[in-house]
C-alpha positions as CSV (number, residue, x, y, z in Angstrom):
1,X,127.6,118.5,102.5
2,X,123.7,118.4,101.9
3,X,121.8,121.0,103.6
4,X,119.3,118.9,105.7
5,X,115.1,120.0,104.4
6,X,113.3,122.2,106.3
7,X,110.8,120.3,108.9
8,X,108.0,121.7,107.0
9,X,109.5,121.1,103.8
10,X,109.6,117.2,105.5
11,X,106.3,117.7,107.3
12,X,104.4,118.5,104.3
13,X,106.1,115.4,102.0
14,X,105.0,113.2,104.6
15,X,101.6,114.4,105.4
16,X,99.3,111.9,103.9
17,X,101.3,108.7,103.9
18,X,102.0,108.9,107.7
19,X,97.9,109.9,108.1
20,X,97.1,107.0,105.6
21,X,99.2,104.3,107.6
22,X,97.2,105.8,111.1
23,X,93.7,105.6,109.7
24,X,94.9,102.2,108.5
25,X,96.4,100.9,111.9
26,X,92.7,102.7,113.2
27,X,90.5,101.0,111.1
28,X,92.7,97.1,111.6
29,X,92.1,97.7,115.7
30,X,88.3,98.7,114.5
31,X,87.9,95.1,113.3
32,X,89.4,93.6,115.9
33,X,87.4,95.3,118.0
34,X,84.0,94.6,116.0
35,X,85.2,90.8,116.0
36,X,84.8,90.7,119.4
37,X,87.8,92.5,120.7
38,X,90.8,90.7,122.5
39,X,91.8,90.3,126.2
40,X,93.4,93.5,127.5
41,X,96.5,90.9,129.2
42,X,97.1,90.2,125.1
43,X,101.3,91.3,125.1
44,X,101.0,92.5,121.7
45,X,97.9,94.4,121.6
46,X,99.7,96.1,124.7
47,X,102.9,96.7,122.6
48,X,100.5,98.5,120.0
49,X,99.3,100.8,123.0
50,X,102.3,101.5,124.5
51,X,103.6,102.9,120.5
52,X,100.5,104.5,120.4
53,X,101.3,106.4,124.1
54,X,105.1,107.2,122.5
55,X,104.2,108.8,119.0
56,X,102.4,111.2,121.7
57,X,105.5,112.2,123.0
58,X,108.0,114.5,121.6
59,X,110.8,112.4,122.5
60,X,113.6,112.3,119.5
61,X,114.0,108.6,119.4
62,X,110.1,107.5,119.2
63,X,111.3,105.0,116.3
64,X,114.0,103.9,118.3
65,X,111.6,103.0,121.3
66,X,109.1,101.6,119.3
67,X,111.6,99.3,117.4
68,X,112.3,98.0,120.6
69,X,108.9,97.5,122.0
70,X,108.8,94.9,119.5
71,X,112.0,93.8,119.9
72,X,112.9,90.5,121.6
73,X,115.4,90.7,124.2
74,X,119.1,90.2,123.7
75,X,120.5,86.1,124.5
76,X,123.7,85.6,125.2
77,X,123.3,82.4,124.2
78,X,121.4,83.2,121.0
79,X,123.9,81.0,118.7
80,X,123.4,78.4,120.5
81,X,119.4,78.9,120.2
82,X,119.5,77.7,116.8
Protein backbone atom coordinates (compact mmCIF):
# COMPACT_ATOMS: atom_id res chain seq x y z
CA UNK A 1 0.00 0.00 0.00
CA UNK A 2 1.46 3.55 -0.89
CA UNK A 3 2.25 5.62 2.06
CA UNK A 4 0.09 8.82 1.30
CA UNK A 5 2.90 12.41 0.97
CA UNK A 6 3.18 14.43 3.69
CA UNK A 7 0.84 17.73 3.40
CA UNK A 8 3.92 19.81 3.16
CA UNK A 9 5.61 17.45 1.03
CA UNK A 10 2.06 18.17 -1.19
CA UNK A 11 1.88 21.85 -0.12
CA UNK A 12 5.20 22.66 -1.38
CA UNK A 13 4.63 20.66 -5.02
CA UNK A 14 1.72 22.59 -5.46
CA UNK A 15 2.77 25.97 -4.31
CA UNK A 16 3.09 27.98 -7.47
CA UNK A 17 0.73 26.40 -9.86
CA UNK A 18 -2.26 26.75 -7.47
CA UNK A 19 -0.86 30.71 -6.79
CA UNK A 20 -0.36 31.02 -10.74
CA UNK A 21 -4.01 29.83 -11.52
CA UNK A 22 -5.29 32.60 -8.53
CA UNK A 23 -3.36 35.51 -9.85
CA UNK A 24 -4.72 34.35 -13.18
CA UNK A 25 -8.55 34.03 -12.13
CA UNK A 26 -7.44 37.76 -10.34
CA UNK A 27 -6.14 39.35 -13.14
CA UNK A 28 -9.48 37.76 -15.77
CA UNK A 29 -12.06 39.42 -13.01
CA UNK A 30 -9.48 42.64 -13.21
CA UNK A 31 -10.52 43.01 -16.92
CA UNK A 32 -13.78 42.46 -16.48
CA UNK A 33 -13.85 44.85 -14.16
CA UNK A 34 -11.77 47.53 -16.21
CA UNK A 35 -14.28 46.71 -19.10
CA UNK A 36 -16.86 48.04 -17.35
CA UNK A 37 -17.65 45.46 -14.81
CA UNK A 38 -20.89 43.25 -14.89
CA UNK A 39 -24.24 43.47 -12.99
CA UNK A 40 -23.87 42.03 -9.48
CA UNK A 41 -27.56 39.74 -10.29
CA UNK A 42 -24.97 38.10 -13.20
CA UNK A 43 -25.57 33.93 -11.87
CA UNK A 44 -22.16 33.12 -12.93
CA UNK A 45 -20.08 35.91 -11.68
CA UNK A 46 -21.99 34.98 -8.37
CA UNK A 47 -20.94 31.28 -8.74
CA UNK A 48 -17.24 32.65 -8.98
CA UNK A 49 -17.91 34.49 -5.50
CA UNK A 50 -19.52 31.93 -3.84
CA UNK A 51 -16.00 29.50 -4.89
CA UNK A 52 -14.13 32.24 -3.89
CA UNK A 53 -16.13 32.39 -0.21
CA UNK A 54 -15.50 28.27 -0.05
CA UNK A 55 -11.65 27.97 -0.85
CA UNK A 56 -11.82 30.26 2.44
CA UNK A 57 -13.10 27.61 4.40
CA UNK A 58 -11.44 24.65 5.66
CA UNK A 59 -14.12 22.38 4.78
CA UNK A 60 -12.69 18.82 3.28
CA UNK A 61 -14.84 18.79 0.26
CA UNK A 62 -14.14 22.47 -1.18
CA UNK A 63 -13.75 20.68 -4.72
CA UNK A 64 -16.67 18.81 -4.27
CA UNK A 65 -18.76 22.05 -3.48
CA UNK A 66 -17.36 23.93 -6.06
CA UNK A 67 -17.94 21.26 -8.72
CA UNK A 68 -21.38 21.66 -7.87
CA UNK A 69 -21.77 25.32 -7.89
CA UNK A 70 -21.26 24.89 -11.38
CA UNK A 71 -23.17 22.00 -11.76
CA UNK A 72 -26.62 21.91 -13.32
CA UNK A 73 -29.23 20.30 -11.42
CA UNK A 74 -30.15 16.64 -11.81
CA UNK A 75 -33.53 15.95 -14.45
CA UNK A 76 -35.23 13.06 -14.20
CA UNK A 77 -36.19 13.45 -17.42
CA UNK A 78 -32.80 14.33 -18.80
CA UNK A 79 -32.95 11.44 -21.66
CA UNK A 80 -35.71 12.66 -22.71
CA UNK A 81 -34.03 16.36 -22.98
CA UNK A 82 -32.17 15.32 -25.86
Amino acid sequence: MPIAPAASDVFDREFLGVRARLIDIAATLDRIDRAGGLPDDNPRLDQIRRSARLLATDAPDRAAQIQMLFSLPYRDDWQKAR
